[in-house]
N, C-alpha and C positions, 0 to 999 in steps of 0.2 A: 367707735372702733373698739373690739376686744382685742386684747393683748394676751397671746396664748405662746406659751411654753411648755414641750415636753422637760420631765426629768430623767436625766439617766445615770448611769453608771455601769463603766463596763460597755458602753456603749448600747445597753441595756436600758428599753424603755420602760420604769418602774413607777410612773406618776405622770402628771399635769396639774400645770397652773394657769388659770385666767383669769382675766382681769378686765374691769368696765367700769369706766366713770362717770354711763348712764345720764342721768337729770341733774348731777350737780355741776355747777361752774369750773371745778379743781376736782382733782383724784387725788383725796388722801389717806388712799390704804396703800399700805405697803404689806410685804410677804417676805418671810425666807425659808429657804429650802435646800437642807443640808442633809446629802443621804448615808455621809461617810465622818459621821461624825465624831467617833471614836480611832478613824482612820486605819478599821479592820473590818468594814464592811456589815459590821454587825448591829448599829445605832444612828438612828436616824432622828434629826430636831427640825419640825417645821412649825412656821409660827405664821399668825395673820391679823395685822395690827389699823387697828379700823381711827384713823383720825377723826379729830371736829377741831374747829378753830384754826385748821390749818394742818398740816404734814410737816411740820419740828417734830412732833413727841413720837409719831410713827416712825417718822426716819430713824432717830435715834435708836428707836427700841429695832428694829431692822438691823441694824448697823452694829449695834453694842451686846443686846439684851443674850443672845447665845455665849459672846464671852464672856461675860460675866457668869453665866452658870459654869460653865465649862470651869472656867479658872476657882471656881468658890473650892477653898479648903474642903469641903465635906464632899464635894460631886463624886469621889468614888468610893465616898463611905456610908453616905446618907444621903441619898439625892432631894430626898422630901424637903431633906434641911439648908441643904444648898440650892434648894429653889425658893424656899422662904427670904432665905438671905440675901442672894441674889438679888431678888423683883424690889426688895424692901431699901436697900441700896442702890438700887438701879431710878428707883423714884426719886428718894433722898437727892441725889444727884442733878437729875431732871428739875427737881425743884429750884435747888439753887440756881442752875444756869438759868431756866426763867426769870428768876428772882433777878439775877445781875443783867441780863438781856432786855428785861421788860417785855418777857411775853407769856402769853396765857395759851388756854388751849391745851387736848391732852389728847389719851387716845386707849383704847382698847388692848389688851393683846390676850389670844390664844393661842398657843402652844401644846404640843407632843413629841413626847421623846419616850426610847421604850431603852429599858435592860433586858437583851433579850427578848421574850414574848410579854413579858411583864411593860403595860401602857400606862403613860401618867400624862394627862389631861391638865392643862393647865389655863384657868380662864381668870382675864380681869375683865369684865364688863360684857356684852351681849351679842357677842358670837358667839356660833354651836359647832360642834365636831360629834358629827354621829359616823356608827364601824354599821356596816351591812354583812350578813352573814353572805352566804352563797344559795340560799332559797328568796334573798331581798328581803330577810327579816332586818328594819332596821333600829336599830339602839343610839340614842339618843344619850350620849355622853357627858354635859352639864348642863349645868343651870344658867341662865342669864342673871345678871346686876341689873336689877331694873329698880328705881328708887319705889316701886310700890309692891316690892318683893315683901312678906310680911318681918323677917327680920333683916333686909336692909334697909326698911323705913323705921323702923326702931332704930337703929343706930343710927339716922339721920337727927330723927327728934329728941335722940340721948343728948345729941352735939348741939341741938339748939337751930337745928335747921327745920325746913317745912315739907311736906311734899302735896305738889300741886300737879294734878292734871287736867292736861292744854288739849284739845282735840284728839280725845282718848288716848294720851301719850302722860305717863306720869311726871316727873321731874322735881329734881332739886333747888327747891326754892321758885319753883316753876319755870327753869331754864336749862338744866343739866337732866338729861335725858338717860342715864345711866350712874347707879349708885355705884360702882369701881372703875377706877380708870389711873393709869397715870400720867402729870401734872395737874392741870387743871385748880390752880395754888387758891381759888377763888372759894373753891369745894371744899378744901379741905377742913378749914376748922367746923365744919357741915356735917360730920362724918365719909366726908370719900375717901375712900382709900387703895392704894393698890395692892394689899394683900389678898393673893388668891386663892380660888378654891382649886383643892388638886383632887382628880380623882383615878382611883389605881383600876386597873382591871388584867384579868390574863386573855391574851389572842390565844385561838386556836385555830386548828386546820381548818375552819369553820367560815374563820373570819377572811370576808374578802374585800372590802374597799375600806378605807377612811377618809372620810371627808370631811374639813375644816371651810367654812366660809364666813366670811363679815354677815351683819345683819340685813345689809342692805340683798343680799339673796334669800334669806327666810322670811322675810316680809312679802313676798310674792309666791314662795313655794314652803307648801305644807310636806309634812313625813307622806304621806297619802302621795303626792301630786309625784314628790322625788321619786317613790317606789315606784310609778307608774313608768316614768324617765330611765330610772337604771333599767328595767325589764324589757323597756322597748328600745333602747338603742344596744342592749346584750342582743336581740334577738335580730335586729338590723343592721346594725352594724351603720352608724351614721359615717358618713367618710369626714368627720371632724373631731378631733381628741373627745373623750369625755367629759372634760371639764368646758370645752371649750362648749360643746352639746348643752350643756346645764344650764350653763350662763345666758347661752341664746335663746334657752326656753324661759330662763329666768324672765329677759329682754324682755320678751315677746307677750306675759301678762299686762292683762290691760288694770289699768289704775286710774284712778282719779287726781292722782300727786305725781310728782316728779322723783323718781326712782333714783332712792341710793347710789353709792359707788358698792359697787360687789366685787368682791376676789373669792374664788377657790380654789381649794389643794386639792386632788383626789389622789389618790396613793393606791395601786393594787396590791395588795398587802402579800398574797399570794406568788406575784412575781419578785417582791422584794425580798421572802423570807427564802423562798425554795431555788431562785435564779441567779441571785447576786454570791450567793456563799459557798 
């Protein structure tokens, strides 16, 4: 079953989110989706937080990870710097209650929040968030953590760890599937870690969707395949959200394995900049 949500505001339909827990046993991605963030209508933070080992460390980071920015001393001075501070705390934290709990297991998160037209991209581990223009040119906004990254496998083997790949999948020590994450307390003197990469860009009138999903939907759809998906349901108009559209085409690739949990954001960026203000 997909689980689909418009977003709005203003009663304003400015996004969607879905969600599918696909070939795994548990669904542990979580999402948030906050379009009023600044509570003047003009800053929006959505995040999408991809579990393993369970749904503790997504939840948490669902639950927590936007206060924490939000309240960090520097957020209306330096946001680079209070997202640093932030994630780097936000792990710290994570770690101890693992510690006193006895549990392992971590999880992913990406994030975006804009000042303005100005966008900061925020990845720990191997979700993507690409912006589509309004011709369906689309840009591809970071990078993934993959421990066989050329300088995240360095920083494994700095720490004294290895990297092994299993059925064309790299891994940490042959069993962590992603060089950033947070928890995951087993990794870390390995080199894991949750400091992210953030990357800045400026929107313009140009720019018209952004989309955030877990990896468990890029494993099945390529830039090509999605270009193919935004142009033809622009031009038909499928009678089911767009995200919810994505997700079913995602579905509906044929594999040889048991398909990820997926979640997506889509955001019209165009309804949110020029409808809501």
């Amino acid at each position: 079953m997909t689980i689909s949500m418009q977003l709005k505001i203003d009663n304003i339909t400015y996004g969607e989110v879905s969600a599918k827990r696909c070939g795994r046993i548990t669904m542990e991605d979580r999402f948030q989706a906050i379009a009023d963030f600044d509570g003047k209508q003009q800053q929006f933070y959505f995040g999408v937080f991809d579990g393993h080992g369970g749904s503790y460390v997504s939840k948490l980071l669902r639950e927590q990870l936007h206060y924490r920015l939000k309240n960090n001393q520097f957020f209306n001075v330096d946001i680079e710097q209070a997202i640093l501070e932030s994630f780097n705390q936000m792990n710290i934290d994570i770690l101890k209650q693992q510690h006193l709990l006895m549990k392992d297991g971590g999880s992913t998160a990406l994030c975006v929040i804009n000042v303005g037209k100005e966008l900061f991209v925020i990845n720990v581990g191997d979700s993507a968030c690409v912006l589509i223009d309004k011709d369906f040119q689309i840009t591809k906004l970071n990078q993934e953590h993959k421990p066989d990254r050329v300088d995240e496998s360095k920083r494994i083997i700095d720490n004294h760890g290895f990297v092994l790949t299993i059925k064309n999948q790299a891994r940490i020590n042959g069993e962590l599937a992603v060089s950033r994450s947070f928890g995951d307390p087993k990794y870390v003197e390995h080199g894991l870690t949750a400091i992210p990469e953030i990357t800045k860009l400026q929107l313009t009138e140009n720019s018209k969707y952004l989309i955030l999903a877990t990896d468990g939907f890029w494993d099945v759809i390529t830039i090509q395949t999605l270009q193919n998906l935004l142009m033809n349901w622009e031009n038909f108009k499928e009678k089911e959200g767009l995200s919810q559209y994505l997700l079913e085409s995602a579905q509906k690739q044929q594999t040889n394995y048991k398909k990820d949990n997926m979640t997506i954001i889509v955001i019209d960026l165009i309804i949110y900049f020029n409808k809501l203000q």
